[in-house]
C-alpha positions in Angstrom: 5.7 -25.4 -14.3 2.3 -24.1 -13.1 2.2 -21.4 -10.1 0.7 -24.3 -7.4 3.6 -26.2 -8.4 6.2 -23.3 -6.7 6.6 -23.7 -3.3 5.1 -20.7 -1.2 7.1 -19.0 1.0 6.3 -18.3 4.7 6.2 -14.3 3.8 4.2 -14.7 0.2 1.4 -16.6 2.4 0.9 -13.6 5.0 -1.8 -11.2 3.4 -1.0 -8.6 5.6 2.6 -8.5 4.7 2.7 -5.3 1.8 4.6 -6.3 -1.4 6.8 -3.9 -3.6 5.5 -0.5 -3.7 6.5 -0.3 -7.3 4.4 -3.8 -7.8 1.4 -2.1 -5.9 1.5 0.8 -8.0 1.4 -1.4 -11.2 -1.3 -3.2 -10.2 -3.2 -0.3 -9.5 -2.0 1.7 -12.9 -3.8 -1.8 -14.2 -7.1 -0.4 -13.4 -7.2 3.1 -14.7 -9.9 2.9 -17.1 -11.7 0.2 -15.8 -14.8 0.2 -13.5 -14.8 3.8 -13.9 -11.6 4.3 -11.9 -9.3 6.9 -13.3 -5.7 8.1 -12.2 -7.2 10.7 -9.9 -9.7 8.2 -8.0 -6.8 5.6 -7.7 -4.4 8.3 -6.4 -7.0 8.9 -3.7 -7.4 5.3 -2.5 -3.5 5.5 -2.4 -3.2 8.3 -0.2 -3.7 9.4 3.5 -5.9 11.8 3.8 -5.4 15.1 6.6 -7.8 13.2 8.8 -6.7 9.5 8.8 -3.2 10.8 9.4 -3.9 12.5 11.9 -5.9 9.2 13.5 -3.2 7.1 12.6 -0.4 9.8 14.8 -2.7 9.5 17.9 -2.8 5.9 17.4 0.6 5.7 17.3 1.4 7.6 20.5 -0.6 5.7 22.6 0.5 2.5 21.6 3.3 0.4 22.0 6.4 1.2 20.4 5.8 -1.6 17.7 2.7 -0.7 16.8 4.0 3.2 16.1 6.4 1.5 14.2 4.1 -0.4 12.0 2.4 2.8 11.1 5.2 4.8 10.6 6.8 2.3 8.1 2.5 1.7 6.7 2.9 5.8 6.1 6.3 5.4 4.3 5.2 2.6 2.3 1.6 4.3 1.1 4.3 7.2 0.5 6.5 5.1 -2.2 3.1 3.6 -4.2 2.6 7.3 -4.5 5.3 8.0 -6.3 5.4 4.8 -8.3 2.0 5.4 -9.6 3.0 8.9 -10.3 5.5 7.7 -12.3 3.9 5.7 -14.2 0.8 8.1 -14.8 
């Protein structure tokens, strides 16, 4: 069976939609070594830095209720690829 032959599901068609933080981190692990990306330059495109975080907090309080939700859980998820990568570094 080929991959086009496997029916998509509504959620695997939504880029937007984050995956497994542990599949995330994987992918990224993937790419230590290659166009000059090492474990420390992936961990920073993984992380949040002091600034964006605090961007992202005043974002969140003056927006709706959803959308502080959505970066809360964005936060939390960024969190976990951090550890999975970590884990596997």
């Amino acid at each position: 069976m080929r991959d086009s032959d496997i029916p998509k599901k509504k959620k695997d068609s939504d880029p937007r939609r984050a995956g497994s933080p542990a599949i995330e981190a994987l992918a990224l692990f993937r790419l230590v070594g290659k166009n000059g990306d090492t474990a420390e330059t992936l961990r920073e495109l993984i992380s949040v830095s002091d600034r964006e975080l605090t961007e992202l907090h005043e974002w969140a309080a003056c927006s709706s209720p959803a959308v502080a939700v959505g970066i809360e859980n964005m936060l939390k998820f960024r969190s976990k690829v951090a550890r999975e990568f970590d884990r596997l570094a």
